[in-house]
N, CA and C of each residue as an Amber inpcrd file, in Angstrom:
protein
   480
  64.0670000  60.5400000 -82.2220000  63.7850000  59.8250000 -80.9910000
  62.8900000  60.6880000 -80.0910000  61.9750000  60.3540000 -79.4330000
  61.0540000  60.4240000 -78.5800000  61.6820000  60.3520000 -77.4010000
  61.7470000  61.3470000 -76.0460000  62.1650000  61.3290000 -74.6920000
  61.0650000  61.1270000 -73.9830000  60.8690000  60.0750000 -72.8710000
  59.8280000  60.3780000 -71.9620000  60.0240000  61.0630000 -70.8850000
  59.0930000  61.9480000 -70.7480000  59.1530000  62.8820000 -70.0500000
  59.1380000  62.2900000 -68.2340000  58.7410000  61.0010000 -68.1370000
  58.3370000  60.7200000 -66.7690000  59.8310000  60.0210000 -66.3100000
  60.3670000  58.9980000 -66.6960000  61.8710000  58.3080000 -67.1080000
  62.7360000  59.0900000 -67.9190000  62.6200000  59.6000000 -68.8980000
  63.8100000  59.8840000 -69.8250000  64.3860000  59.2120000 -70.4860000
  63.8400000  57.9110000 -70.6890000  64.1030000  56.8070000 -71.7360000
  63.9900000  57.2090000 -73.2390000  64.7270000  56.9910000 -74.2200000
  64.7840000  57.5310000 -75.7720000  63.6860000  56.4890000 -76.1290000
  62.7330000  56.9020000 -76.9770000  61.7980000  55.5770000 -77.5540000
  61.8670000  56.6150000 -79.3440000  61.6240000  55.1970000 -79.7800000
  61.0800000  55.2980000 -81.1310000  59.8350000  56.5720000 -81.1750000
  59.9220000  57.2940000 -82.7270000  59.5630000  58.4080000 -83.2330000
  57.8280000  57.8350000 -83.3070000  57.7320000  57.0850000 -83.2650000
  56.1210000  56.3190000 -84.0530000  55.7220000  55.9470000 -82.6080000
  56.7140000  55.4080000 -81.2310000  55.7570000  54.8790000 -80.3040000
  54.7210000  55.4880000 -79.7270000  53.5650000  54.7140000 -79.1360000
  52.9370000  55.3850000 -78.8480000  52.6560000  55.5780000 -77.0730000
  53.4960000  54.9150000 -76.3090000  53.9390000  54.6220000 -75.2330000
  55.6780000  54.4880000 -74.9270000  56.0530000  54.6670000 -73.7960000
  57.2630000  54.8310000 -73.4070000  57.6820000  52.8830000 -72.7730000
  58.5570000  52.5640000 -73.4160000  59.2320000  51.2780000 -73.2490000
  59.6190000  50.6450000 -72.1540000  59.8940000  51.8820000 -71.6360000
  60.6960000  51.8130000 -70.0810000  59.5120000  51.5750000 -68.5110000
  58.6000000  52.6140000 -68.8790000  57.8130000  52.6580000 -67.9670000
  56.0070000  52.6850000 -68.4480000  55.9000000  52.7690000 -69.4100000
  54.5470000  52.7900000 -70.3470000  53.8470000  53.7690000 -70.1200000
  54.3750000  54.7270000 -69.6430000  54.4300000  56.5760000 -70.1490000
  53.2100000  56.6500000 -71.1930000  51.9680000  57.1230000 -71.2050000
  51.4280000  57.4390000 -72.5390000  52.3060000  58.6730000 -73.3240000
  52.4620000  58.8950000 -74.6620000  52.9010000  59.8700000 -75.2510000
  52.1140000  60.3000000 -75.8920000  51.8170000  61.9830000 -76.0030000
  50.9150000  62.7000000 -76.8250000  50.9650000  62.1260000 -78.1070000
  49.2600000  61.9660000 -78.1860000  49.0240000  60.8780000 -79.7450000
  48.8030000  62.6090000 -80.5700000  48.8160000  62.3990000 -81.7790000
  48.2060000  63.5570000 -82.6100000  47.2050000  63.5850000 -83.0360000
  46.1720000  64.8280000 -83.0380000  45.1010000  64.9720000 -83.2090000
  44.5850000  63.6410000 -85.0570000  43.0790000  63.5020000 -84.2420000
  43.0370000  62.7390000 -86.0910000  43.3320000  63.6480000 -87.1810000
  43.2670000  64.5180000 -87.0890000  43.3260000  65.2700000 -88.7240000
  44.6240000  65.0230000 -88.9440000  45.5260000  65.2350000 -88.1310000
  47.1960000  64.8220000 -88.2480000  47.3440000  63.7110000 -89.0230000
  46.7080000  62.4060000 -87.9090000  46.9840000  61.5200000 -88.6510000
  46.4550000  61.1050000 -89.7370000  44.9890000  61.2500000 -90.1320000
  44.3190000  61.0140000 -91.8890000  45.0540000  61.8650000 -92.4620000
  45.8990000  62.9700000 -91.9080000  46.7010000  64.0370000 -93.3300000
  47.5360000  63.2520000 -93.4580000  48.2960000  62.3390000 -92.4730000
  49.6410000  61.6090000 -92.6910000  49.5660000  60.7300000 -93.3910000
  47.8450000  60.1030000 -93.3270000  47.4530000  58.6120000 -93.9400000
  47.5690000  58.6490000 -95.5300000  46.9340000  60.0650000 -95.6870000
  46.7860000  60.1660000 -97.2130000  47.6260000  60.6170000 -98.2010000
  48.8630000  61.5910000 -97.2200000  50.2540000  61.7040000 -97.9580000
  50.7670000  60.1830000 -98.3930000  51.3350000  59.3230000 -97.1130000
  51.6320000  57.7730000 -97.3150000  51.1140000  57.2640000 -98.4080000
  49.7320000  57.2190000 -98.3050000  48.5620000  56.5660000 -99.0620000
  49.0500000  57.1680000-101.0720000  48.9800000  58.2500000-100.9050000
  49.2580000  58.9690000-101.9070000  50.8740000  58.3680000-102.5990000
  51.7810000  58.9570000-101.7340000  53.3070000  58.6270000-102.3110000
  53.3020000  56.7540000-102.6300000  52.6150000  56.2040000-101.7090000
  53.0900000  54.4660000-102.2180000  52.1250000  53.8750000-103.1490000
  50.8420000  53.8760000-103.6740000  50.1410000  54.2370000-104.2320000
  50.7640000  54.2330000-106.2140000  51.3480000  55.7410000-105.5440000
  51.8630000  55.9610000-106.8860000  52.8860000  54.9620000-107.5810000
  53.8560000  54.5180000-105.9570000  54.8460000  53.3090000-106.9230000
  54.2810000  52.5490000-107.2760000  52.9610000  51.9040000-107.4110000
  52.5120000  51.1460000-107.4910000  52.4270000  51.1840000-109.3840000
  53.1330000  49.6240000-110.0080000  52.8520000  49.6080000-111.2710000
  51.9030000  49.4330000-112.0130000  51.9930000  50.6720000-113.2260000
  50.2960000  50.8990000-114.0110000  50.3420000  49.7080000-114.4630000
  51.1240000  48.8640000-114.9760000  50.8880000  47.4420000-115.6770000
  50.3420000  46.2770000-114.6750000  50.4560000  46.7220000-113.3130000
  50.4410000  45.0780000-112.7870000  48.7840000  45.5310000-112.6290000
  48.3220000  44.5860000-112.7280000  46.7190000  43.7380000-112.8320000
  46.2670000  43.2040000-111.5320000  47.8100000  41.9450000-110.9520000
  47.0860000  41.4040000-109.9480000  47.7900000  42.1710000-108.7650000
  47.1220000  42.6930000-107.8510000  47.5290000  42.7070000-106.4660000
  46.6950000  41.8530000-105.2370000  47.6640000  42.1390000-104.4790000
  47.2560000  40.9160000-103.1530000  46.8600000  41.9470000-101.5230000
  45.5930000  41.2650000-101.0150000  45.6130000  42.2780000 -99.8710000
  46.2610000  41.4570000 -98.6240000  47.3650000  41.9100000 -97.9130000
  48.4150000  41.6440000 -97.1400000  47.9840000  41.9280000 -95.5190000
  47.1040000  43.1420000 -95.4090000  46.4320000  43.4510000 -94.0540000
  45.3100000  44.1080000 -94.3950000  44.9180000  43.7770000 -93.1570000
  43.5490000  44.9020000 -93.0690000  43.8680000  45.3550000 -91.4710000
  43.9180000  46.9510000 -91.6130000  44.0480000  47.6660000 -89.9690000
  43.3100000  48.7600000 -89.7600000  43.7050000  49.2890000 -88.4640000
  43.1420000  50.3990000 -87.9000000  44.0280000  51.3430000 -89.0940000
  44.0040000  52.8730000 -88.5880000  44.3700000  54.0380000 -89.9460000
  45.9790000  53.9660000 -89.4380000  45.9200000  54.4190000 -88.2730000
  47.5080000  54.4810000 -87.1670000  48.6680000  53.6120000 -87.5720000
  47.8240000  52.2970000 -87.5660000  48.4190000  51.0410000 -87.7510000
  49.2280000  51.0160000 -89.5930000  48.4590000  51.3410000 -90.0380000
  48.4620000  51.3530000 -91.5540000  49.1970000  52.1480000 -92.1160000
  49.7360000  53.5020000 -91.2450000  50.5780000  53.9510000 -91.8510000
  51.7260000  53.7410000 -91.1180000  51.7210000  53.1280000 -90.1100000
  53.1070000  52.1780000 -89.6810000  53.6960000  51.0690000 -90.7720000
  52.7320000  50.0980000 -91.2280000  52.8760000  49.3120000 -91.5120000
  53.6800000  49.9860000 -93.2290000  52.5860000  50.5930000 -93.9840000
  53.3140000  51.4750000 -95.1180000  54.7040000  51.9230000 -94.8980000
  54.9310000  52.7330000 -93.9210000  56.2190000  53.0120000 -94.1350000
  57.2850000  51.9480000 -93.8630000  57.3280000  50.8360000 -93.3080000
  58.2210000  49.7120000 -93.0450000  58.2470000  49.1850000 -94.4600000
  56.6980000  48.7520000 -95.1990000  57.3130000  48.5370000 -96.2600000
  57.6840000  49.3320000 -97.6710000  57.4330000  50.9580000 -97.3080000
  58.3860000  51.6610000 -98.3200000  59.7100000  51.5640000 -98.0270000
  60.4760000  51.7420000 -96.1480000  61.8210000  51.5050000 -96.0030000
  62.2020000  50.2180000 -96.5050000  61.5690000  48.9860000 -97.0610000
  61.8690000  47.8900000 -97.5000000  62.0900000  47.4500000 -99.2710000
  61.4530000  48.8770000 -99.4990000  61.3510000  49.0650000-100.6630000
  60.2270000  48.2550000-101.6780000  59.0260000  48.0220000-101.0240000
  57.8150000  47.3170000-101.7370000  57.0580000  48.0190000-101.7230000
  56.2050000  48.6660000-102.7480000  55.2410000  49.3970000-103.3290000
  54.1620000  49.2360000-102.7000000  53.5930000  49.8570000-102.0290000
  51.9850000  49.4710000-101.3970000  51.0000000  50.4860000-101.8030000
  49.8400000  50.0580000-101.5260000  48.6120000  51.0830000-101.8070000
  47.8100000  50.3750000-100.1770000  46.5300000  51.3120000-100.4020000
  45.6390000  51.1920000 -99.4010000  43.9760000  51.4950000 -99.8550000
  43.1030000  50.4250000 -99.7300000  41.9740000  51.0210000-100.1820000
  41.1050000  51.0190000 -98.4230000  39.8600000  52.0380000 -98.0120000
  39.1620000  52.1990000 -97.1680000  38.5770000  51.0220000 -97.8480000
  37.9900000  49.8420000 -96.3340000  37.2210000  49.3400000 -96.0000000
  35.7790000  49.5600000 -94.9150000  35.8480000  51.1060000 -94.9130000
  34.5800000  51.2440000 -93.5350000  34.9690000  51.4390000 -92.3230000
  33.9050000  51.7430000 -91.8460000  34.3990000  51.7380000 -89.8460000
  33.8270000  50.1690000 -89.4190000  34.8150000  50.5670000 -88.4670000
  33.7850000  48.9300000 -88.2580000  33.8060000  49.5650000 -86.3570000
  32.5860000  49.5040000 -85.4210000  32.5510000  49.9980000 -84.6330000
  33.3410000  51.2450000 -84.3980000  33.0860000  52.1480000 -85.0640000
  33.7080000  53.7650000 -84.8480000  35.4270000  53.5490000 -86.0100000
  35.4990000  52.5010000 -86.0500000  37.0810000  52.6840000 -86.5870000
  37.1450000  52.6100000 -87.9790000  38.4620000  53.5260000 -88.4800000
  38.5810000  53.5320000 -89.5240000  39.2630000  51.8830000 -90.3400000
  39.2290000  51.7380000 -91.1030000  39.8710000  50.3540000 -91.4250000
  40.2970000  50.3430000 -92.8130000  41.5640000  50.2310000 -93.1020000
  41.9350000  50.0960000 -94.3530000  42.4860000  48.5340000 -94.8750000
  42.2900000  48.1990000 -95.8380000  43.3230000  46.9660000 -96.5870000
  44.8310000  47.6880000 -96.7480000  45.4010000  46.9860000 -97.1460000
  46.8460000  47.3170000 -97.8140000  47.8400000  46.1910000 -98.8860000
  47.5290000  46.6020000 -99.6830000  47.9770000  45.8360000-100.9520000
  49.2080000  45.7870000-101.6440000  49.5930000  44.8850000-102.0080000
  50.8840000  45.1900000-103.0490000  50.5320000  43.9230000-104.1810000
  51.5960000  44.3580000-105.0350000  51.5240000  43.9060000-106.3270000
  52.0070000  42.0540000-105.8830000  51.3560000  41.2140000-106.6950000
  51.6830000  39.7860000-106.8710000  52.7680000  39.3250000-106.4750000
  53.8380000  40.2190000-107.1950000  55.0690000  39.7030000-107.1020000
  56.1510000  40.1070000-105.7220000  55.2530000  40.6040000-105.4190000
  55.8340000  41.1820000-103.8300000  55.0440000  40.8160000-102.6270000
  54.3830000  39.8280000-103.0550000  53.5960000  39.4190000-102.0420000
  54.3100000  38.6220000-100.7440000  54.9390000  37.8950000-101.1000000
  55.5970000  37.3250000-100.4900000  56.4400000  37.7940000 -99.2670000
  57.5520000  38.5120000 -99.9560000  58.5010000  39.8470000 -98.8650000
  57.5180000  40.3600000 -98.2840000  56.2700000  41.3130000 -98.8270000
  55.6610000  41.9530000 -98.1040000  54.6900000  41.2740000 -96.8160000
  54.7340000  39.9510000 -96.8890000  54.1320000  39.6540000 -96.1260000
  55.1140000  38.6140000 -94.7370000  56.0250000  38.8810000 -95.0070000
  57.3080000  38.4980000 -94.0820000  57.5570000  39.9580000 -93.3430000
  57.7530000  41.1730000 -94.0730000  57.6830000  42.3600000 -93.5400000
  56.8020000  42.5130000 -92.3730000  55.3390000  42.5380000 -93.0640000
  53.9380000  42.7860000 -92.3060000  54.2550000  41.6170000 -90.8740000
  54.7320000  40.4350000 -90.5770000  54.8720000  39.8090000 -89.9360000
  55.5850000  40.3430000 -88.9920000  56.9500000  40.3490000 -89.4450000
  57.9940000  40.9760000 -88.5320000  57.8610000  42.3630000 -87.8730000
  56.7470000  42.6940000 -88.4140000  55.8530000  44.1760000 -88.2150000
  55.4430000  44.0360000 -86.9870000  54.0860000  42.8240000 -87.0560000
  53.3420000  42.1450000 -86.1310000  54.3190000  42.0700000 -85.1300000
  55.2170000  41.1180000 -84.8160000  55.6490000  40.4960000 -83.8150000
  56.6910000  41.4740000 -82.9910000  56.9100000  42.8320000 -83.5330000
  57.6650000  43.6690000 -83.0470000  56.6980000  44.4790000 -82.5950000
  55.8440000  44.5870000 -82.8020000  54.4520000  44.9210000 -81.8750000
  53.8180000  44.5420000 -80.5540000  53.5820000  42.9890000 -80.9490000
  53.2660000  42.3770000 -79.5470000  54.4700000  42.0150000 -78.5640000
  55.9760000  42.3470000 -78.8170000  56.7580000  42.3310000 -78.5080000
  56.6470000  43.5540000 -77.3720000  56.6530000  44.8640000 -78.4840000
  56.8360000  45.7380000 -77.3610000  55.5450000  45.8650000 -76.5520000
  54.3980000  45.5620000 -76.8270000  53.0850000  45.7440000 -76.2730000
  53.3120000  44.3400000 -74.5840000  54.1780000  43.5850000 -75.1410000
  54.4860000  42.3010000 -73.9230000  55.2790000  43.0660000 -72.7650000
  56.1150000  43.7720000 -73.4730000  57.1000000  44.3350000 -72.5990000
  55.9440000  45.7940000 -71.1380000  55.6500000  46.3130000 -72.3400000
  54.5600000  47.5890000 -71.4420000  53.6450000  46.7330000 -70.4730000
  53.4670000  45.1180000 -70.4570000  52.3040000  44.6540000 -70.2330000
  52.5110000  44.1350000 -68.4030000  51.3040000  44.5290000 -67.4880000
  51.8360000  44.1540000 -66.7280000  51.7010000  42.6040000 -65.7630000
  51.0750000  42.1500000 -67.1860000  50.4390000  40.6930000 -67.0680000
  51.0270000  39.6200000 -66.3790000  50.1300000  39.1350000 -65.4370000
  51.3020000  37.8230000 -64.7970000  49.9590000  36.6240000 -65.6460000
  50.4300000  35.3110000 -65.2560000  49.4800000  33.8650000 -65.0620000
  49.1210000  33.8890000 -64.0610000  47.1070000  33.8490000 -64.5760000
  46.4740000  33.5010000 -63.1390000  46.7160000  32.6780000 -62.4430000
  47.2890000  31.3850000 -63.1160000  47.5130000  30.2970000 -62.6640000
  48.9670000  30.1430000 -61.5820000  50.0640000  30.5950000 -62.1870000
  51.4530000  29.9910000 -61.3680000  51.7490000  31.9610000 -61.6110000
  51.1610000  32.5860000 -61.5920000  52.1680000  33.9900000 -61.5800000
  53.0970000  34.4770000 -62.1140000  53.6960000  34.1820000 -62.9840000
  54.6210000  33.9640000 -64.1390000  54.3490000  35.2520000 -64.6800000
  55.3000000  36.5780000 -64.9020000  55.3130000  37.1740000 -66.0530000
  55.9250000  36.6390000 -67.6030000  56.3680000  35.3230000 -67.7280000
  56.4070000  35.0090000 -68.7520000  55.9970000  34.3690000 -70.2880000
  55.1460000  35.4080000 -70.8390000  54.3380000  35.2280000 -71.4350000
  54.0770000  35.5150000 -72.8660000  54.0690000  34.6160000 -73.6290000
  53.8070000  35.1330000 -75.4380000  52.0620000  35.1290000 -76.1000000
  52.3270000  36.0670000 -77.1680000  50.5970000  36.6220000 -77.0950000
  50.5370000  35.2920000 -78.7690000  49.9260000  34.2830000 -78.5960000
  49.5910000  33.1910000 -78.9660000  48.2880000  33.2420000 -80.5640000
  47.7360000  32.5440000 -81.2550000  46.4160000  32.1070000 -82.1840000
  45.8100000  31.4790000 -81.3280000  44.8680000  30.9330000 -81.7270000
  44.7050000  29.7460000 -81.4020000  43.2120000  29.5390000 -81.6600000
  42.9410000  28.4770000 -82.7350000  41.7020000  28.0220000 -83.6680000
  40.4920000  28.5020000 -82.7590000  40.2300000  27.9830000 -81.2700000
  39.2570000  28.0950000 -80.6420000  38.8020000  30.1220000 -79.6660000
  39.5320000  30.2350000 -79.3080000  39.9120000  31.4250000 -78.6360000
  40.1780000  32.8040000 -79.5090000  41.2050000  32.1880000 -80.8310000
  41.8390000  33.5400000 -81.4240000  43.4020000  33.9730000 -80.0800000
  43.5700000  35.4910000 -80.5590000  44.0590000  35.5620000 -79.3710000
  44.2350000  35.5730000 -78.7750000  45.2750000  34.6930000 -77.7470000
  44.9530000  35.0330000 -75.9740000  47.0110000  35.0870000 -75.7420000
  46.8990000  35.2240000 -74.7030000  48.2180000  35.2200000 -73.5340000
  48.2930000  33.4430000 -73.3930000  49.5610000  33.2940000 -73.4520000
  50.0490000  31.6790000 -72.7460000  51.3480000  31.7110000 -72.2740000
  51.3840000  31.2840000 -70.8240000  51.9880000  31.1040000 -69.8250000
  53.2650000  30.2290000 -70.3780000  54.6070000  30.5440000 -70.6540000
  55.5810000  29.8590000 -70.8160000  55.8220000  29.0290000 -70.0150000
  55.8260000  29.1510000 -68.3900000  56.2920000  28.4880000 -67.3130000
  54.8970000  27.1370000 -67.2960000  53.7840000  27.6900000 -66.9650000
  52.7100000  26.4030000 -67.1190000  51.9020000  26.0200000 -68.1710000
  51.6690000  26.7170000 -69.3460000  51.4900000  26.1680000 -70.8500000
  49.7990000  26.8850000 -70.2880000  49.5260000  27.5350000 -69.3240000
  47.9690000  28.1740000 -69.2630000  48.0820000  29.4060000 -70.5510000
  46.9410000  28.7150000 -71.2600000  46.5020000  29.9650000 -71.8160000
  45.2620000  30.9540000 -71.3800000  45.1590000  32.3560000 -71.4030000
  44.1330000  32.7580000 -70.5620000  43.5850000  34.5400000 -71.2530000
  42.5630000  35.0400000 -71.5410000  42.7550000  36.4000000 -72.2330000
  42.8710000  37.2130000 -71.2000000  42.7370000  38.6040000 -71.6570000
  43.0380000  39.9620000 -70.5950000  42.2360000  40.8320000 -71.1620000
């Protein structure tokens, strides 16, 4: 567990902000994290079976992100790999794959991944509705826009 130093709230080992008060917490230098990427990368990788043929790509993320996402689904016990896709404006970007037959779980994982994300990212957020002022708010799709914020109390959707 992670203490913030400004509150003293316990946060998760991986956050990268404090829950309580949105505290930044010392990120680690990149070399840290591409050394961390490529241990991960390396150990899940390997579970990966020499026989299976088909795999499925499940995400594509930032590097940070990717080895979050890896380790949820090694604690889940599904085999992943990761191939580099490029920077795309300065960033690193990887896929992340698993075998056919795990496609499925792994992509209920990767979800529940997601939404425990914009969960805590809702919580740090100090977003009201332009419209009625409402901090109550879920981070939405949507065909035309993509992501935006929508207002539970007046159904406004609006970005930030």
């Amino acid at each position: 567990m992670k203490k913030c130093s400004y509150c003293g709230r316990d946060n998760a080992d991986e956050a990268l902000n404090c829950r309580e008060c949105g505290t930044e917490f010392e990120r680690p230098s990149e070399a840290a994290v591409s050394e961390e990427t490529e241990k991960a990368e390396f150990l899940l990788l390997g579970q990966l079976s020499e026989a299976s043929d088909v795999v499925k790509n499940i995400a594509s993320l930032e590097v940070d992100a990717v080895v979050e996402l890896l380790k949820r689904l090694k604690k889940e016990g599904i085999p992943a790999g990761t191939q580099a896709i490029g920077q795309e404006g300065g960033l690193d970007y990887r896929d992340i794959f698993v075998e056919a037959c795990n496609y499925e779980r792994a992509c209920e994982v990767a979800e529940a991944w997601k939404d425990e994300r914009v969960r805590e990212a809702d919580i740090r957020s100090k977003n009201n509705c332009p419209k009625c002022g409402s901090r109550q708010l879920e981070y939405v799709t949507t065909e035309i826009f993509g992501s935006v914020w929508k207002c539970k109390n007046c159904g406004n959707d609006f970005a930030n």
